[in-house]
DSSP file (Angstrom, degrees, kcal/mol; ACC not computed):
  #  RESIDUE AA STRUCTURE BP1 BP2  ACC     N-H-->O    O-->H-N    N-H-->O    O-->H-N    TCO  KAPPA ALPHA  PHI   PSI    X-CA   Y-CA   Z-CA
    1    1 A X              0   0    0      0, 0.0     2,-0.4     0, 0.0   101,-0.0   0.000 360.0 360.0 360.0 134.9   40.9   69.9  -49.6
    2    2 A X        -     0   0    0     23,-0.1     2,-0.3    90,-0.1   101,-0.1  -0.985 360.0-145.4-141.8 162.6   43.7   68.1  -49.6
    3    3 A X        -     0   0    0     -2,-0.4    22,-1.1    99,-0.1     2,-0.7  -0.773  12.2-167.5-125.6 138.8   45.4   65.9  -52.2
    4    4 A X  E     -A   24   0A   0     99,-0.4     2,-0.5    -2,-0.3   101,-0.5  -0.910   5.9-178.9-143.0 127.6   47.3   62.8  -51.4
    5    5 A X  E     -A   23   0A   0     18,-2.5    18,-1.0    -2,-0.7     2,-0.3  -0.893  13.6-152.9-132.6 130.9   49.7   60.6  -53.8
    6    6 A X  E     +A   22   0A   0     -2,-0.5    16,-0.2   100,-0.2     2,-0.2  -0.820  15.5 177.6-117.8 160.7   51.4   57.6  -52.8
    7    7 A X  E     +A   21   0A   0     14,-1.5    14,-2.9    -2,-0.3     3,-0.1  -0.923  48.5  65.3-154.5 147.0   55.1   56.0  -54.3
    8    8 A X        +     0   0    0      1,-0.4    11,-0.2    12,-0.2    12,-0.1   0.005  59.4 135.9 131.0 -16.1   57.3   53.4  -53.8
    9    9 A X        +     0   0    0      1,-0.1    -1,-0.4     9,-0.1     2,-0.3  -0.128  21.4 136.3 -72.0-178.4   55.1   50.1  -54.6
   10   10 A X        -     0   0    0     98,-0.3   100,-2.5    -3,-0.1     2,-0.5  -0.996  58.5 -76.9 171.4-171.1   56.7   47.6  -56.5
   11   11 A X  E     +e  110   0B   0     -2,-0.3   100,-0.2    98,-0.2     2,-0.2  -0.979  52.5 162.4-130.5 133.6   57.1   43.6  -56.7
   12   12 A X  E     -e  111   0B   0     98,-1.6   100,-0.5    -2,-0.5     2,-0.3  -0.717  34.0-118.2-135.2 155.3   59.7   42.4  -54.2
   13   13 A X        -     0   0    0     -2,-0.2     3,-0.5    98,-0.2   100,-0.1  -0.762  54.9 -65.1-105.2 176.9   60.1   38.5  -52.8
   14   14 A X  S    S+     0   0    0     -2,-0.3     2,-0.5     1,-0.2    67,-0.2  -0.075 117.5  31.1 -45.5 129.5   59.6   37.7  -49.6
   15   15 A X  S    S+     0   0    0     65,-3.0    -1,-0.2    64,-0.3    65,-0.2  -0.406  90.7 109.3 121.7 -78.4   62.0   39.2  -47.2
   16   16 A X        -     0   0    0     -2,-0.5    64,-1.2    -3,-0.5     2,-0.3   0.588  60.8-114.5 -44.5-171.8   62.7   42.0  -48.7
   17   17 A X        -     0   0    0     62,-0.2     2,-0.2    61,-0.1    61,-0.2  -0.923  19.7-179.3-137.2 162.6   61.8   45.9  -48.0
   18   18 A X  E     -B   77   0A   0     59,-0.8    59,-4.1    -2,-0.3     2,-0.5  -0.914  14.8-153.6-141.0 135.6   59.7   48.9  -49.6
   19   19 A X  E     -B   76   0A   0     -2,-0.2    57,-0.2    57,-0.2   -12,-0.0  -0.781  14.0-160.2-134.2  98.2   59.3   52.3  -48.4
   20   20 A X  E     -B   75   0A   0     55,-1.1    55,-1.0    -2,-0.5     2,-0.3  -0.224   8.5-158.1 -73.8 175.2   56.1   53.7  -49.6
   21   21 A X  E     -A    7   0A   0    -14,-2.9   -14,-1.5    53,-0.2     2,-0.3  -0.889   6.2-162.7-130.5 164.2   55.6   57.8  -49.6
   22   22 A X  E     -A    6   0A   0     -2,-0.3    51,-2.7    51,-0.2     2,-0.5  -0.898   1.5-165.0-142.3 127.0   52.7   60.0  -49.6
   23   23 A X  E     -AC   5  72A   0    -18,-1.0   -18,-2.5    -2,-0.3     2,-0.5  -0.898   4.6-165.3-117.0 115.1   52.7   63.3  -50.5
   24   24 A X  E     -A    4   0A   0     47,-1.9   -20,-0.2    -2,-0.5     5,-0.1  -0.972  19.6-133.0-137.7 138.4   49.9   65.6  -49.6
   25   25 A X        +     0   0    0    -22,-1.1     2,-0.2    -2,-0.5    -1,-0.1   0.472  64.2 110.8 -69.7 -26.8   49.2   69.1  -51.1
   26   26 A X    >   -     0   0    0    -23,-0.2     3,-1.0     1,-0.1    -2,-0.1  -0.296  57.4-151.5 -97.0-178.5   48.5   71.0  -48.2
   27   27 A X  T 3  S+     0   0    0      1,-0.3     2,-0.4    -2,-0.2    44,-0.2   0.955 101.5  46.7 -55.8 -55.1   50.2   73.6  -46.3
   28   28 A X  T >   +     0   0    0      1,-0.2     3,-2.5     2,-0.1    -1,-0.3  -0.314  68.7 123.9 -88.2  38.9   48.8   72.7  -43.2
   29   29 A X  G X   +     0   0    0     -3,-1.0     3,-1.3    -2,-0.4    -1,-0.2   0.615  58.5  81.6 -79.2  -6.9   49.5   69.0  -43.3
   30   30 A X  G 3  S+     0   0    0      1,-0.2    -1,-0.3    -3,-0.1    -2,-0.1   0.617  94.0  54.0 -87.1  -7.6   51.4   69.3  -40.0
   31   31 A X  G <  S+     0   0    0     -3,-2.5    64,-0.8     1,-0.1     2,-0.4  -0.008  89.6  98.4-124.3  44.6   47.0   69.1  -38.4
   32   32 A X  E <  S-F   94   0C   0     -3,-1.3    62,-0.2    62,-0.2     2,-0.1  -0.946  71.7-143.0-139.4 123.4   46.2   65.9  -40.2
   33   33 A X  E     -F   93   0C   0     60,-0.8    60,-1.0    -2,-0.4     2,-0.7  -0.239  29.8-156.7 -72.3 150.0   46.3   62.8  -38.5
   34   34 A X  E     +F   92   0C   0     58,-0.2     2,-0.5    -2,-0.1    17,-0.2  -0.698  20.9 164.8-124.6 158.3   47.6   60.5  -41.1
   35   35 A X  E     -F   91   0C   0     56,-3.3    56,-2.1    -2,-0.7     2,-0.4  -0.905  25.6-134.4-156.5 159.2   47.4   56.5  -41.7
   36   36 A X  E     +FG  90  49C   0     13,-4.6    13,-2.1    -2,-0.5    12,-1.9  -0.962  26.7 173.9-132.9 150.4   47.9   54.2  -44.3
   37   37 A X  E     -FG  89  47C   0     52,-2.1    52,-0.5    -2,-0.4     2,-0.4  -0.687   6.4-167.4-127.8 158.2   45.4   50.9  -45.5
   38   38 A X  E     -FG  88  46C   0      8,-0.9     8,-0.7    -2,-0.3     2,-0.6  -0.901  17.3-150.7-171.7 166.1   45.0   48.4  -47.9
   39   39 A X  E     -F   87   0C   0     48,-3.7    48,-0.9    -2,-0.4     2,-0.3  -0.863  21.7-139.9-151.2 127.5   43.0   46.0  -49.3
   40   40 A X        -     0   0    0     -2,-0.6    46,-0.1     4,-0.4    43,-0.0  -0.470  51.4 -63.2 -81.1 145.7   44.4   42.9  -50.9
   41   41 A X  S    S-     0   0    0     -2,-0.3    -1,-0.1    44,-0.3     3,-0.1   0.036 118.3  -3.2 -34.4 106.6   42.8   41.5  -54.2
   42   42 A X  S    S+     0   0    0      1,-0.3     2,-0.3    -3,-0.1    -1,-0.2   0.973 116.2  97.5  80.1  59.0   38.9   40.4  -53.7
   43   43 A X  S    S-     0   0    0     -4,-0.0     2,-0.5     0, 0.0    -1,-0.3  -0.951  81.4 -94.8-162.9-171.9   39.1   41.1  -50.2
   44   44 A X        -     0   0    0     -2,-0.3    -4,-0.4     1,-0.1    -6,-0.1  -0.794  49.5 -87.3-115.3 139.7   37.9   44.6  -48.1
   45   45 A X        -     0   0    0     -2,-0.5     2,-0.3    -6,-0.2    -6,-0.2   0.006  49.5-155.5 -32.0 146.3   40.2   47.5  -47.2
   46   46 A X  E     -G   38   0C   0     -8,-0.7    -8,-0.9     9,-0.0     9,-0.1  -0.862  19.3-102.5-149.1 118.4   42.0   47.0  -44.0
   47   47 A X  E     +G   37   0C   0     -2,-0.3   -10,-0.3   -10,-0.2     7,-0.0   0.018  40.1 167.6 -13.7 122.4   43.6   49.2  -41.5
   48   48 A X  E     -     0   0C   0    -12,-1.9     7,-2.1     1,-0.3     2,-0.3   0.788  46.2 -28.9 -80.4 -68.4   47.4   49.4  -41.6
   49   49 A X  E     +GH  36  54C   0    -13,-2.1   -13,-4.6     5,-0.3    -1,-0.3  -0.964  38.3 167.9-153.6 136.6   49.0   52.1  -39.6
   50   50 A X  E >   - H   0  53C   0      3,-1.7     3,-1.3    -2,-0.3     2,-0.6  -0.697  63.5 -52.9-137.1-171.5   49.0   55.5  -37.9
   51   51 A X  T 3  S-     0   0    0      1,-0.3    14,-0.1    -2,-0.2     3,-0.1  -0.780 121.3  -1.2-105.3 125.1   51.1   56.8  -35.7
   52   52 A X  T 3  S+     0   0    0     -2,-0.6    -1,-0.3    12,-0.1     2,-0.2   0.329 116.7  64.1 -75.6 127.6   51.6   54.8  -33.1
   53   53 A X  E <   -H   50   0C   0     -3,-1.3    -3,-1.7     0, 0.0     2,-0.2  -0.936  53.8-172.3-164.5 115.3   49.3   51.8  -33.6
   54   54 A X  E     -H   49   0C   0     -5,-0.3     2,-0.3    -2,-0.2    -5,-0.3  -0.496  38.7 -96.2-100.6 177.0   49.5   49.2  -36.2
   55   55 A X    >>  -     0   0    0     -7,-2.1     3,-1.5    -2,-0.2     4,-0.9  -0.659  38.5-113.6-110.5-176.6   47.5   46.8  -37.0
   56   56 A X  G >4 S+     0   0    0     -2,-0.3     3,-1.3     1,-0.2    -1,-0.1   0.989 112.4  59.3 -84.3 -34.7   48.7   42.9  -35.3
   57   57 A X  G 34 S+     0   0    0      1,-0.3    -1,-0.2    -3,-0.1    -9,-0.0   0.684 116.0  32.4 -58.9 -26.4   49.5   41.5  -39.0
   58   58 A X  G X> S+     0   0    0     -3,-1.5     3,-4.2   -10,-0.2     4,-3.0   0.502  87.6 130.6-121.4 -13.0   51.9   44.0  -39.5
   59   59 A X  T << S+     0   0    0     -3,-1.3     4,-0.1    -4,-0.9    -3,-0.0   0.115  79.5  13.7 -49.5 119.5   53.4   44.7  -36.0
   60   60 A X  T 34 S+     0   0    0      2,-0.5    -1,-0.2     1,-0.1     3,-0.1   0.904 126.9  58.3  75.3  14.8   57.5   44.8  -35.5
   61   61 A X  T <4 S+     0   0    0     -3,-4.2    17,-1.8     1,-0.2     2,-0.4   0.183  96.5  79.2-131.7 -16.4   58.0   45.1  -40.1
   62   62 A X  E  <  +D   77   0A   0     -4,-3.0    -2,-0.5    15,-0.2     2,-0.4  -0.723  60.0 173.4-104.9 132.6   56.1   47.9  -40.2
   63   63 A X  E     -D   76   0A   0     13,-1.3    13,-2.0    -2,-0.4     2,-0.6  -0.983  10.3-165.1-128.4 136.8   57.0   51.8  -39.4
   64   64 A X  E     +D   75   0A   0     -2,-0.4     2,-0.4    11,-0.2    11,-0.2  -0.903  16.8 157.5 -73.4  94.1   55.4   54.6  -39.8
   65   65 A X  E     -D   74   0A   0      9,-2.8     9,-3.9    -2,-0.6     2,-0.3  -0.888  25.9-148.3-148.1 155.4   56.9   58.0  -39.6
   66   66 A X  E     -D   73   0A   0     -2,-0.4     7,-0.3     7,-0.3     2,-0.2  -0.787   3.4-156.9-123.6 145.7   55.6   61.5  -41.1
   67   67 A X  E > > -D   72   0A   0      5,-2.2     3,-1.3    -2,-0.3     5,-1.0  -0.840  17.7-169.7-134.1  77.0   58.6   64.5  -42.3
   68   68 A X  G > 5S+     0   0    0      1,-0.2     3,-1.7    -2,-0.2   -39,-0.1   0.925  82.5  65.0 -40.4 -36.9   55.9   67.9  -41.9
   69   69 A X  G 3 5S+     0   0    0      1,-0.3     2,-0.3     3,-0.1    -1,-0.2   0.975 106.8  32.3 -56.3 -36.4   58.5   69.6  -43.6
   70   70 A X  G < 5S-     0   0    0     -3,-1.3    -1,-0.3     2,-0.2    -3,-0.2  -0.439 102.5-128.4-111.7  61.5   58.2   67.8  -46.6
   71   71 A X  T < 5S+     0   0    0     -3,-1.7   -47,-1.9    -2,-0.3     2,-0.6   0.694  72.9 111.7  10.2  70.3   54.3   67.3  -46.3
   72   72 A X  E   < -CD  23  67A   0     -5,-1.0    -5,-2.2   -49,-0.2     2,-0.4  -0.912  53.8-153.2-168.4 136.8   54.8   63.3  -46.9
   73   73 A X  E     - D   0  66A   0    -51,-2.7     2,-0.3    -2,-0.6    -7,-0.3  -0.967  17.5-147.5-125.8 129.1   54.2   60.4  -44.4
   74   74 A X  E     - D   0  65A   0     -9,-3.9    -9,-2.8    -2,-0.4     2,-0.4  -0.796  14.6-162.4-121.1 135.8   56.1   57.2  -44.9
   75   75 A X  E     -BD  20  64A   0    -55,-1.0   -55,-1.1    -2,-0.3     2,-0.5  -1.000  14.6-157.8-122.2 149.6   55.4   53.7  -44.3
   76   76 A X  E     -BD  19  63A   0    -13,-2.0   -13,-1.3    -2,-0.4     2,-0.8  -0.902  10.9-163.7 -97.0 108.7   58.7   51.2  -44.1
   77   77 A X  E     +BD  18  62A   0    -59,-4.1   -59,-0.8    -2,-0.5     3,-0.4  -0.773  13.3 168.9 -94.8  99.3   57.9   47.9  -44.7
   78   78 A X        +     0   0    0    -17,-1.8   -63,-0.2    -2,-0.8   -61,-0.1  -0.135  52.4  28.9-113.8-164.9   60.0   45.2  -44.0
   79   79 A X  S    S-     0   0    0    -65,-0.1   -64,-0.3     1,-0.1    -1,-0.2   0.664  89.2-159.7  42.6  -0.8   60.6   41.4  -43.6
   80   80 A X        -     0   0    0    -64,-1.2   -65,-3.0    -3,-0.4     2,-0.3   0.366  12.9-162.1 -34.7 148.7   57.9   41.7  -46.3
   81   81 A X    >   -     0   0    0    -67,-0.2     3,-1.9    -3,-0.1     4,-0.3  -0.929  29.2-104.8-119.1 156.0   55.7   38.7  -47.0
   82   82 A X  G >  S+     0   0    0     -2,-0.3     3,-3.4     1,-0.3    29,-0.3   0.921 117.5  60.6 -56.7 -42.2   53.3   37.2  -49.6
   83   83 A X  G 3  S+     0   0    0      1,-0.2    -1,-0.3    27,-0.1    -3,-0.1   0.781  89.2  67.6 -84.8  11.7   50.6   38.0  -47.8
   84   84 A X  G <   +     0   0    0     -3,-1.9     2,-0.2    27,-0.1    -1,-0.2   0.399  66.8 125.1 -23.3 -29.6   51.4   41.7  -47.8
   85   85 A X    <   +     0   0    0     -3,-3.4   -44,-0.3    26,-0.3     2,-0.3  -0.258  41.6 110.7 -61.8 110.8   50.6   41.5  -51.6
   86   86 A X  E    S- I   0 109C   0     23,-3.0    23,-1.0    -2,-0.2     2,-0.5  -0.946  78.1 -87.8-161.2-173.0   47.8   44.5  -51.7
   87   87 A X  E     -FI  39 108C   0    -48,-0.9   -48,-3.7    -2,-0.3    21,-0.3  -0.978  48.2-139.3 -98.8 128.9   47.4   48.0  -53.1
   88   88 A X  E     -FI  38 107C   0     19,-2.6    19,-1.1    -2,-0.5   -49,-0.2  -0.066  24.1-174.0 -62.5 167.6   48.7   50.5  -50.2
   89   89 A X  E     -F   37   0C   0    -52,-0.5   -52,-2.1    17,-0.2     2,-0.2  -0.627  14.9-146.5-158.8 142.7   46.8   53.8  -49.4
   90   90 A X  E     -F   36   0C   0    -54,-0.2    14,-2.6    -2,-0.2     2,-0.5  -0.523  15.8-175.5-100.6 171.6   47.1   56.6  -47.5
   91   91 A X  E     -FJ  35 103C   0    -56,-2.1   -56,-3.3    -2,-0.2     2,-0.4  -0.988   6.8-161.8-152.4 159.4   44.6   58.8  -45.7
   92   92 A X  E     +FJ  34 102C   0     10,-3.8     9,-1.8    -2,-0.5    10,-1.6  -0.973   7.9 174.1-137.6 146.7   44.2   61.7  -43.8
   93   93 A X  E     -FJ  33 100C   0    -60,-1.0   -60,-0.8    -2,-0.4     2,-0.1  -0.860  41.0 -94.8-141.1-171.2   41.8   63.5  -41.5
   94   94 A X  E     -F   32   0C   0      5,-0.6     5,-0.2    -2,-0.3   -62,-0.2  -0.659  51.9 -98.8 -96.5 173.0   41.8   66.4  -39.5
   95   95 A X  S    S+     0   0    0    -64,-0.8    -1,-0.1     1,-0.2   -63,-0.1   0.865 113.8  31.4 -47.6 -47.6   42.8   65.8  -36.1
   96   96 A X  S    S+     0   0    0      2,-0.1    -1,-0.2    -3,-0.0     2,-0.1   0.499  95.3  93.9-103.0  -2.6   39.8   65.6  -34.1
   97   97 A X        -     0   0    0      1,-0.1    -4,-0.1     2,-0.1     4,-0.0  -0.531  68.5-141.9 -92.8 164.5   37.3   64.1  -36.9
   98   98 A X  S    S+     0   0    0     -2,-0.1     2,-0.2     2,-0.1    -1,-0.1  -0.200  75.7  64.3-131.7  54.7   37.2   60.1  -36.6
   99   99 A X  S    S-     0   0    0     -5,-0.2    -5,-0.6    -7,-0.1     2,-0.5  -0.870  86.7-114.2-112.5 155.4   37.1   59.3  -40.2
  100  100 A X  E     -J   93   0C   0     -2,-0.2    -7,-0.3     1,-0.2    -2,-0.1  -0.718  27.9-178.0 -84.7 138.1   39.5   59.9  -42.9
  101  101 A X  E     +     0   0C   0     -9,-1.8     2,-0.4    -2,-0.5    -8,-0.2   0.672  65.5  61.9-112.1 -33.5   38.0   62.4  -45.3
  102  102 A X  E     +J   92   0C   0    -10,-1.6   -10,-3.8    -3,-0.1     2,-0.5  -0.845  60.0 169.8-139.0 129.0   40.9   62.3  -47.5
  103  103 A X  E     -J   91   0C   0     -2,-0.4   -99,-0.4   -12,-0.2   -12,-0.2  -0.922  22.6-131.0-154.8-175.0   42.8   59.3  -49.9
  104  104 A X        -     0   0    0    -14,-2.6   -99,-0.2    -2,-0.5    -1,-0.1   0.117  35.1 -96.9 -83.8-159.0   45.1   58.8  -52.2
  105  105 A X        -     0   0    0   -101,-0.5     2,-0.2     1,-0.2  -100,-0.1   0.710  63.2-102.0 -72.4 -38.1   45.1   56.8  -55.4
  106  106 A X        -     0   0    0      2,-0.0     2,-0.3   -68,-0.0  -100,-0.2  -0.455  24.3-140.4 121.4 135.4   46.5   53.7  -54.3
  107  107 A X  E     -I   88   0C   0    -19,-1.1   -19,-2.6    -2,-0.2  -100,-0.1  -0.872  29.5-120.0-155.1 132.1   50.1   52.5  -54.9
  108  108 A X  E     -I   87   0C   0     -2,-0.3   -98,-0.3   -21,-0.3   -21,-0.2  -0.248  26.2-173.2 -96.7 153.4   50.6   48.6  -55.8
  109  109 A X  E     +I   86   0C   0    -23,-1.0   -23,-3.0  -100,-0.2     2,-0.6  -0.672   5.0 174.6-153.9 117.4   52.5   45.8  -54.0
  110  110 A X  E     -e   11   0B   0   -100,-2.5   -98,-1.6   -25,-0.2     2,-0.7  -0.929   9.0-169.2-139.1 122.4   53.2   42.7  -54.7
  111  111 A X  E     +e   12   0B   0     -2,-0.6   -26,-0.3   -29,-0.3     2,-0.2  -0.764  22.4 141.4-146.1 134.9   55.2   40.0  -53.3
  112  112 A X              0   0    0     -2,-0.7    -2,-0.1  -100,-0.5   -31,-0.0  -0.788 360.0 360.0-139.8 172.6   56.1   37.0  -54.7
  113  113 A X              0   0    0     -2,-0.2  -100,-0.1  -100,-0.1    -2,-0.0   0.440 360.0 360.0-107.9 360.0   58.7   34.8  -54.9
């Protein structure tokens, strides 16, 4: 099981940058592929990121990057824009399974001007 808590959201204007985190409770985090999603208000979860592959919305402001030491995978968001405005999440799976078994709560973002 593993447990997964994202920080960083916030309300920013356009332009500006956020760098969510996710922190997940296991040991072994260093054999779970990890990715982050989101799904904007009245609308369906949507791929973000994983490492590396993005999705095209997001391609050249967004990075992705993982610290195993400190179990926590980071996405940096930049250039942000309104439509960006969404609740973030991360997820995790083991390597070789091809859904993510495991997600977070959800970390808010909103930007407007």
């Amino acid at each position: 099981q593993v447990q997964l808590v994202e920080s960083g959201g916030g309300l920013v204007q356009p332009g500006e940058s956020l760098r969510l985190s996710c922190a997940a409770s296991s040991s072994i985090f260093s054999l779970y592929a990890m990715g982050w999603f989101r799904q904007a208000p009245g609308k369906e979860r949507e791929f973000v990121a994983r490492i590396g592959d993005y999705a095209d919305s997001v391609k050249g402001r967004f990075t992705i990057s993982r610290d195993n030491a400190k179990n926590t995978v980071y996405l940096l968001m930049n250039n942000l824009k309104v439509e960006d405005t969404a609740v973030y999440y991360c997820a995790a799976k083991h390597q070789l399974s091809p859904q993510y078994a495991y997600w977070g709560q959800g970390t808010e973002v909103t930007v407007s001007s």
